[in-house]
N, C-alpha and C positions, 0 to 999 in steps of 0.2 A: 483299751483293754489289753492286759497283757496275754498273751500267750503260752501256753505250759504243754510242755514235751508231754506225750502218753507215756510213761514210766514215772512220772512224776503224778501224771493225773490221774489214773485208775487207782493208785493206793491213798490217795486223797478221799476219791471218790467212794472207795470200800471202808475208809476209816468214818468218812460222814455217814454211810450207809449203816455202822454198827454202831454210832455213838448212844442214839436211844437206847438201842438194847443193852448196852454196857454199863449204861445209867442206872437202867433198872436193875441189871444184877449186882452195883454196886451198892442199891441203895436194903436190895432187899438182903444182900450176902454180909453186908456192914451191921446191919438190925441182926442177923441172926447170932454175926461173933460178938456183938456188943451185949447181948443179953445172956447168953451161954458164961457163964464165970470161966468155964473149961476151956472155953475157945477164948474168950477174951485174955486170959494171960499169954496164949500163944501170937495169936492176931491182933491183938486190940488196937497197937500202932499204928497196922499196917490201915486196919479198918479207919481211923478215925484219920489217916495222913489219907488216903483215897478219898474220903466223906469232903474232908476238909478242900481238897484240890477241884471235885465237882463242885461245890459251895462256892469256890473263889472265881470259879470260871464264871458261875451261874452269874454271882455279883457283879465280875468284871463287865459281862454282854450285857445287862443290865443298865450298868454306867455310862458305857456305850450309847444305848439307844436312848438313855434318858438326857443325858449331858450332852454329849456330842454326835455326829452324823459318822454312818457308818459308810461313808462315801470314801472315806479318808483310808488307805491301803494301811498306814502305818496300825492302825486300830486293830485291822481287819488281824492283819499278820503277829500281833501282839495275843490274836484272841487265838489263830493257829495254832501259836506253839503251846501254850495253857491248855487245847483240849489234846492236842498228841501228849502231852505231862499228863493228865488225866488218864485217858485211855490207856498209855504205859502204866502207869500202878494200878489201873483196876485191870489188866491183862497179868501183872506181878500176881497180885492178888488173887485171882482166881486161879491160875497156877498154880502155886504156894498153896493154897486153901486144900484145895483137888486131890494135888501129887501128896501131901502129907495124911490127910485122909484114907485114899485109897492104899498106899501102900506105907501104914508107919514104921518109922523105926522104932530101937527097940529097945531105946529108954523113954520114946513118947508111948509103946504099948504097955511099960512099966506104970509109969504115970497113970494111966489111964484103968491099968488092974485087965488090961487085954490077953487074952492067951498067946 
């Protein structure tokens, strides 16, 4: 077993601890800019390059457990960086979404017929 320094392991451990939750806000925050015409010309990339990175991960662990043993560190560490890529654009994402929302500018409050 290898061993891993605590500044290594508690951000590990807080990134597993959010991955579900993150899941689901990517999945329920991707369905709402995917169906808004409004928001999808704004998001739509970001939405369906997010969707697309939980999809590849889903498949990759998947592949994993079907085809090969998850015994194997190299698998393991292939399937880490794919969910910190994930977790980074759904953290992009909801950022991005949030901060333009709350405070837009002010040729998106143009667009939009905002006061």
């Amino acid at each position: 077993m290898v061993q891993q320094r605590a500044f290594i392991r508690k951000p590990l451990g807080f990134l597993a601890a959010a991955y579900l939750p993150s899941l689901f806000i990517a999945v329920g925050l991707g369905a709402f800019v995917l169906f808004r015409k409004t928001h999808r010309s704004r998001y739509g990339w970001l939405a369906a390059l997010v969707l697309f990175t939980y999809s590849y991960n889903f498949t990759a662990c998947l592949e994993v457990a079907v085809v090969h043993l998850l015994e194997y560190r190299r698998y393991i560490t292939v399937q880490m960086y794919f969910t910190l890529l994930a977790q980074f654009f759904v953290l992009w994402f909801m950022l991005e979404f949030t901060l333009e929302n709350a405070w837009p500018r002010k040729t998106t409050a143009a667009r939009y017929n905002c006061p």
